[in-house]
Backbone as numpy.savetxt, mean C-alpha at the origin, in Angstrom:
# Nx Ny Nz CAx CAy CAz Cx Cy Cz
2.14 15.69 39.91 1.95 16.22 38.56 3.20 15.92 37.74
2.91 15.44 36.44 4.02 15.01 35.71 4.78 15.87 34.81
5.87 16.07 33.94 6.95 16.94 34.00 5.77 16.67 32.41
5.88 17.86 31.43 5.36 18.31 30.30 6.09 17.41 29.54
6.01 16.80 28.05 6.36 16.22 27.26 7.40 17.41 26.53
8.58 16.44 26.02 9.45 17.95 25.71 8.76 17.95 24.05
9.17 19.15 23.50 7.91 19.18 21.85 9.56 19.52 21.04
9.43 18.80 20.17 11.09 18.86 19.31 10.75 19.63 18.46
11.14 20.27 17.63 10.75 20.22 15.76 11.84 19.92 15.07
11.16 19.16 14.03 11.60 17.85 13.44 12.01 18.99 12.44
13.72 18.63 12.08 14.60 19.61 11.81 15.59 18.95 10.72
15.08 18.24 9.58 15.29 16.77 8.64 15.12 17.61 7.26
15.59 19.01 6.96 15.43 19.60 5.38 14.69 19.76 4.60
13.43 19.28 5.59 11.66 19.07 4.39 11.10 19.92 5.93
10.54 20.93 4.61 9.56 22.42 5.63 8.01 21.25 5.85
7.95 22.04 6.85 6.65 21.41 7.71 5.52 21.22 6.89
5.30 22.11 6.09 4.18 21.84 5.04 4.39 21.04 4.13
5.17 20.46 3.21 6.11 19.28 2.70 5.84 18.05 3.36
6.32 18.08 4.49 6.31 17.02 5.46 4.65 16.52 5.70
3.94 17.26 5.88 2.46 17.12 6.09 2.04 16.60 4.54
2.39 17.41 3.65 1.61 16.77 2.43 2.41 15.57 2.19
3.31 15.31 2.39 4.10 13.84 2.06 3.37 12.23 2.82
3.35 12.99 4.31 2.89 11.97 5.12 1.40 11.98 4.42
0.59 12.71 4.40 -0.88 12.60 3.79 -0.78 11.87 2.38
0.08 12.10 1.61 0.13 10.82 0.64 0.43 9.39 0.99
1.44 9.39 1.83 1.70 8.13 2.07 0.51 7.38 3.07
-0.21 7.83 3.57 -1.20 7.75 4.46 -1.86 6.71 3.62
-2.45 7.65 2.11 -3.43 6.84 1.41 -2.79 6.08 0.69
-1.61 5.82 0.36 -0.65 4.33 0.53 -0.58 3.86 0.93
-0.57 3.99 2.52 -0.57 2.54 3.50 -1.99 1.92 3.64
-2.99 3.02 3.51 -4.58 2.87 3.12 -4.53 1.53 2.26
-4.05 2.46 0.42 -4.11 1.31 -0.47 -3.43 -0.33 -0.47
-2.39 -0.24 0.41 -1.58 -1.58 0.40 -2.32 -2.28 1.64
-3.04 -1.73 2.64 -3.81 -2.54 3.77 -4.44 -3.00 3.15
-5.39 -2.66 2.01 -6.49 -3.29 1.27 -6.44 -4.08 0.53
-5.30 -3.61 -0.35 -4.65 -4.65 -0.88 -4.11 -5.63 -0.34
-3.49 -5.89 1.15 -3.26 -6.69 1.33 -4.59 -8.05 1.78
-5.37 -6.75 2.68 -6.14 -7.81 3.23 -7.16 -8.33 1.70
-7.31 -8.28 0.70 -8.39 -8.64 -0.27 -7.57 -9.79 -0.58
-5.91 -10.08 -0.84 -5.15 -10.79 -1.39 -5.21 -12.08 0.00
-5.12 -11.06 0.84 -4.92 -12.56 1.92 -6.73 -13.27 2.17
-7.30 -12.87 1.56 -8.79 -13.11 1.81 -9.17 -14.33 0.71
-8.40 -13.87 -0.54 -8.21 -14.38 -1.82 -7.86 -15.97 -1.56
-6.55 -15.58 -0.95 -5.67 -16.78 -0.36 -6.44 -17.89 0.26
-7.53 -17.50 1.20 -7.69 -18.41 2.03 -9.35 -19.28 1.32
-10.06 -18.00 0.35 -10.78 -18.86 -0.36 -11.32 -19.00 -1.55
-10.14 -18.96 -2.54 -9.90 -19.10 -3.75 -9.87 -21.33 -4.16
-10.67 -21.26 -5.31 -10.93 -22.79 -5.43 -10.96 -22.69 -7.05
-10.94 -24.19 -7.38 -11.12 -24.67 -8.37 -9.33 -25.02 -8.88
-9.72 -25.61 -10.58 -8.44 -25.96 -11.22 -6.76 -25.39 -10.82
-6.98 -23.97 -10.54 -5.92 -23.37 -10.51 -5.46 -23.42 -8.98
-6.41 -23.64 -8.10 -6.22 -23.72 -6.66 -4.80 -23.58 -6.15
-3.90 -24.54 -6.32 -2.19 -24.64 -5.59 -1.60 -23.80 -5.99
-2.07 -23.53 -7.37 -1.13 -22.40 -8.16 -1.38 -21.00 -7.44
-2.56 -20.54 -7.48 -3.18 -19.05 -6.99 -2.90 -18.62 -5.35
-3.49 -19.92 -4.90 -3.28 -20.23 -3.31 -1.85 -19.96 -3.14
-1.12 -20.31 -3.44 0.78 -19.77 -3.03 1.13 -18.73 -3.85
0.63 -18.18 -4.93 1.16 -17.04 -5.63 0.23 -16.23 -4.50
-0.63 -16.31 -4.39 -1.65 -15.16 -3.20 -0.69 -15.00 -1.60
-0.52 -16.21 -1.34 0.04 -16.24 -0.20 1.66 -15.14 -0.36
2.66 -15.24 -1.12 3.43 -14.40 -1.63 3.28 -13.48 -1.44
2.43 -12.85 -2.30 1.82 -11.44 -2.53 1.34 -10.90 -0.74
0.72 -11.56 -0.54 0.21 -10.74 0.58 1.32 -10.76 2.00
2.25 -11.61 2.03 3.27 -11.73 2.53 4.21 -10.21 2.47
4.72 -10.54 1.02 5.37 -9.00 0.71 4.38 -8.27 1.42
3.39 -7.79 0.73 2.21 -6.53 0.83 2.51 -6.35 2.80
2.57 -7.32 3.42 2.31 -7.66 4.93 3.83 -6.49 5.28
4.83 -6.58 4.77 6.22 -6.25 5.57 6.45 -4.75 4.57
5.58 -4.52 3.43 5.58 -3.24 3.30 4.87 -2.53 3.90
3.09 -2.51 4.70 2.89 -1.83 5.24 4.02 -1.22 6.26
4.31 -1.85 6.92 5.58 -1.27 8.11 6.20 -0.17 7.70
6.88 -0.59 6.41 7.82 0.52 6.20 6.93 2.08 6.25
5.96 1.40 5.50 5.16 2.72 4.78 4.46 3.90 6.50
4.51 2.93 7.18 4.31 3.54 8.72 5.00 4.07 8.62
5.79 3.48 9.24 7.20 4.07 9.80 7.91 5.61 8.71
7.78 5.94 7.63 8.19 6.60 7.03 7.06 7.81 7.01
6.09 7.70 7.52 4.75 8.07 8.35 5.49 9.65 9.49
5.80 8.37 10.16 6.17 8.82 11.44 7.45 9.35 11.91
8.87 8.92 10.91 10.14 9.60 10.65 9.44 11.21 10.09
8.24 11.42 9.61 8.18 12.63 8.69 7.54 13.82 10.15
7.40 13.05 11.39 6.39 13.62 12.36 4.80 13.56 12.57
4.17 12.57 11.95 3.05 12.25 11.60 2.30 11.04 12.21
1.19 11.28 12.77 0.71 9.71 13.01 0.23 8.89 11.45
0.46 7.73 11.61 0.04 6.81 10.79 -1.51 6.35 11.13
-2.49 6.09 9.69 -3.16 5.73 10.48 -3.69 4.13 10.60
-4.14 3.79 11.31 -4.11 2.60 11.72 -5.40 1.51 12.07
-6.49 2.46 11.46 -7.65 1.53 11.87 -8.63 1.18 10.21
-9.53 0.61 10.12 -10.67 -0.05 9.55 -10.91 1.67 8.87
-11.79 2.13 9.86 -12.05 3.71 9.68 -11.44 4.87 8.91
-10.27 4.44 9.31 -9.68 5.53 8.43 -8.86 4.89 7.23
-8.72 3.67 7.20 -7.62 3.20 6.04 -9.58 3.27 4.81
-10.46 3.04 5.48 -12.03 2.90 4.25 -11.90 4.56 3.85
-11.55 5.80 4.78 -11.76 6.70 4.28 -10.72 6.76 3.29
-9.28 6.49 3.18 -8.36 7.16 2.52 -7.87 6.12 1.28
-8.78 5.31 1.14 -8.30 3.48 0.40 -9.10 4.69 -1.24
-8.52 3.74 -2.36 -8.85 3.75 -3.43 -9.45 2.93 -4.10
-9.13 1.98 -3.17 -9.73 0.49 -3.40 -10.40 0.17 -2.90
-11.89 -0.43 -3.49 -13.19 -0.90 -3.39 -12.99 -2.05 -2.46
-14.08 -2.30 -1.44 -13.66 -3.56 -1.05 -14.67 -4.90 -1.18
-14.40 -5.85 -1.69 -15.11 -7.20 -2.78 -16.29 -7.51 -1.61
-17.48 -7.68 -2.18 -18.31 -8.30 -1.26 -18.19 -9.86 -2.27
-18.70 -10.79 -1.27 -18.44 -11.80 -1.41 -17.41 -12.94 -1.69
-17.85 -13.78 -2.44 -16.79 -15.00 -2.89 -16.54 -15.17 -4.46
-15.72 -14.65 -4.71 -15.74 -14.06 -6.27 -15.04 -15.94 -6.86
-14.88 -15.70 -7.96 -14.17 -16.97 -9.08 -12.96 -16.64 -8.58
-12.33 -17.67 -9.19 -10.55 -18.21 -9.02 -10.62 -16.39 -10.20
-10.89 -16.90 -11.37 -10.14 -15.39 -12.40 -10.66 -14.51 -11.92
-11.97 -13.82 -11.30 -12.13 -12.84 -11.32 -11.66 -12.49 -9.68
-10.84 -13.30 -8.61 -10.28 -13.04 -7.96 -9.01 -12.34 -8.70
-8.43 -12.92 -9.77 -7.44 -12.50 -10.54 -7.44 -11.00 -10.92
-8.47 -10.52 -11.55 -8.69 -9.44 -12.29 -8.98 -8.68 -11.59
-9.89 -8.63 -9.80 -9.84 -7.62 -9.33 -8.47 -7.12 -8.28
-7.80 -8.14 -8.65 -6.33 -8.12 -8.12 -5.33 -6.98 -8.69
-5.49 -7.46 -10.44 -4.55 -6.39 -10.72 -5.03 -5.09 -11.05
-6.65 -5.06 -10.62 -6.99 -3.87 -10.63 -6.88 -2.76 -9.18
-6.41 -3.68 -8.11 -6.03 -3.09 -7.02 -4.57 -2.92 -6.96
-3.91 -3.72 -7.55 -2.16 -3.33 -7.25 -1.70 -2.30 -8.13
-2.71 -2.47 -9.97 -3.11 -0.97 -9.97 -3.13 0.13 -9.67
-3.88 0.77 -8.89 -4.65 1.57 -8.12 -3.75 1.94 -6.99
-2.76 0.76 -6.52 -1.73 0.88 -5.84 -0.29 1.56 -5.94
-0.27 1.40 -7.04 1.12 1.59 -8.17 0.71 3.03 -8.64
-0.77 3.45 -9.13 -0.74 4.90 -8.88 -1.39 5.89 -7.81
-1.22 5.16 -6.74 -1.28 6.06 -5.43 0.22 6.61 -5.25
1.24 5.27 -5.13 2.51 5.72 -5.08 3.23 6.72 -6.36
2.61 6.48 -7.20 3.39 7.18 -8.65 2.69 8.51 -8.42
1.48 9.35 -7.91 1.02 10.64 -7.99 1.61 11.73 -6.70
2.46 10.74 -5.68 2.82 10.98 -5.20 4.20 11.29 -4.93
5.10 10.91 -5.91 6.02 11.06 -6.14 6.73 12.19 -6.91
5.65 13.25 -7.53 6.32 14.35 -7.67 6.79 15.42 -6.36
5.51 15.25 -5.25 5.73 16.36 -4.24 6.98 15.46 -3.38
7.15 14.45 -3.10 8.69 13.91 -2.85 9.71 14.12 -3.51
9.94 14.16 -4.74 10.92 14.89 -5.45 11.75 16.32 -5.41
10.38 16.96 -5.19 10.02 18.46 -5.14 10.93 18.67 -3.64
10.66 18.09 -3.10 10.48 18.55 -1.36 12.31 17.55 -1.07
12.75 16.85 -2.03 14.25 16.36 -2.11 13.87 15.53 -1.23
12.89 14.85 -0.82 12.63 13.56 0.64 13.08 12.15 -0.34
14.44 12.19 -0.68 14.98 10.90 -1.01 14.20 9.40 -0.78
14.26 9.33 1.02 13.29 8.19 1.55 12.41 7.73 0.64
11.48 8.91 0.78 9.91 8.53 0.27 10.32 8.40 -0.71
10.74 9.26 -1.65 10.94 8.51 -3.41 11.94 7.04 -3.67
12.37 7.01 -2.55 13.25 5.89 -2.95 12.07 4.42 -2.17
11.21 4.58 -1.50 10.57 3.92 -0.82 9.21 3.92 -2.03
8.79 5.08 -2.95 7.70 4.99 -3.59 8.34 4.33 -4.94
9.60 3.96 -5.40 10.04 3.49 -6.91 10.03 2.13 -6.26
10.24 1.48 -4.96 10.04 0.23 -4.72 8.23 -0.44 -4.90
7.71 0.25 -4.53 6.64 0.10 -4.37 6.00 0.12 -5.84
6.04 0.77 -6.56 5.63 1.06 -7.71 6.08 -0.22 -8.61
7.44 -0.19 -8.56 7.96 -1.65 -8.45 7.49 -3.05 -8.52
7.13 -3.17 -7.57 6.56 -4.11 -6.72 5.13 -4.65 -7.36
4.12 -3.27 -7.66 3.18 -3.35 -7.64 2.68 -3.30 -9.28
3.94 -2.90 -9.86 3.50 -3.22 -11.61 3.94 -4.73 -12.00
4.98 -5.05 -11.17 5.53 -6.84 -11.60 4.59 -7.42 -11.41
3.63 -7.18 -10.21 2.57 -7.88 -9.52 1.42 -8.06 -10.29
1.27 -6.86 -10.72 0.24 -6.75 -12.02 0.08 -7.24 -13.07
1.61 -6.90 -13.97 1.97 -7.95 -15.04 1.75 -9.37 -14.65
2.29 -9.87 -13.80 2.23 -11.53 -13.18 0.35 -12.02 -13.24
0.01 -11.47 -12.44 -1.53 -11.34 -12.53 -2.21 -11.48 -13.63
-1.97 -9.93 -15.08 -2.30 -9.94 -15.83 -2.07 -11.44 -16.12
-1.03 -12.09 -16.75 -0.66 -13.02 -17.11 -1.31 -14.27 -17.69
-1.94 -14.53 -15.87 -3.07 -15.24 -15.90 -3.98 -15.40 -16.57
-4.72 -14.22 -16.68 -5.58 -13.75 -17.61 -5.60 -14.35 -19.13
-4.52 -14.26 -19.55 -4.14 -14.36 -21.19 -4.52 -16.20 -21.63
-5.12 -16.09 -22.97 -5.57 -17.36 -23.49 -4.48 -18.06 -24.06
């Protein structure tokens, strides 16, 4: 019979209830940026026409980044005492973001792009008052990157768009 797992409590200046609602936001952050990533890397691989080289490596980019932020967004998961979650199942329950059936156009691959990094940018931004609140530096300093990230991305996107 094996020796009991020792049980810590996680003793880091953010009360347990804090900590739970923090990780549960960031949850449906790592939700929104999985989706986001995988629609962008989906984009990537079959996006066509005139703009092709151009979209094809700006996509590839994007989902690159998007690829090495999920991690963090774990991991800051699990510094809080929390599982991350990690499957199909639960990133569809906690996503904000729709996910594309089919093979959309070169632009309207565009447009439902920056309507997901969007959607992305305010998952992290509604979440950033109870990080404030709760003084969890990390997460707010981890959600102004992201937010970051995800309005340049947008603007850039938008961009496209314009005649």
């Amino acid at each position: 019979m094996g020796a009991k797992p020792a049980n810590f409590t996680i003793d880091i200046g953010i009360g347990e209830k804090d900590r739970k609602a923090i990780a549960k936001g960031l949850s449906a952050l790592l939700a929104d940026s999985y989706s986001l990533y995988l629609m962008t890397h989906n984009f990537h691989w079959n996006v066509k026409g005139p703009m092709f080289n151009t979209l094809h490596t700006m996509f590839m980019a994007q989902y690159t980044e998007q690829w090495a932020a999920l991690d963090l967004i774990a991991e800051r998961i699990r510094a809080l005492g929390e599982p991350a979650p990690g499957t199909y199942k639960e990133f569809s329950k906690l996503t904000s973001i729709e996910e594309v059936s089919g093979t959309p156009k070169a632009m309207d691959m565009v447009r439902l792009l920056v309507k997901a990094q969007e959607a992305t940018a305010k998952t992290a931004r509604k979440l950033f008052p109870l990080a404030e609140k709760a003084c969890d530096q990390p997460t707010a300093d981890l959600l102004t990157q992201r937010q970051d990230v995800h309005e340049k991305t947008a603007w850039m996107l938008r961009s496209l768009l314009e005649e």
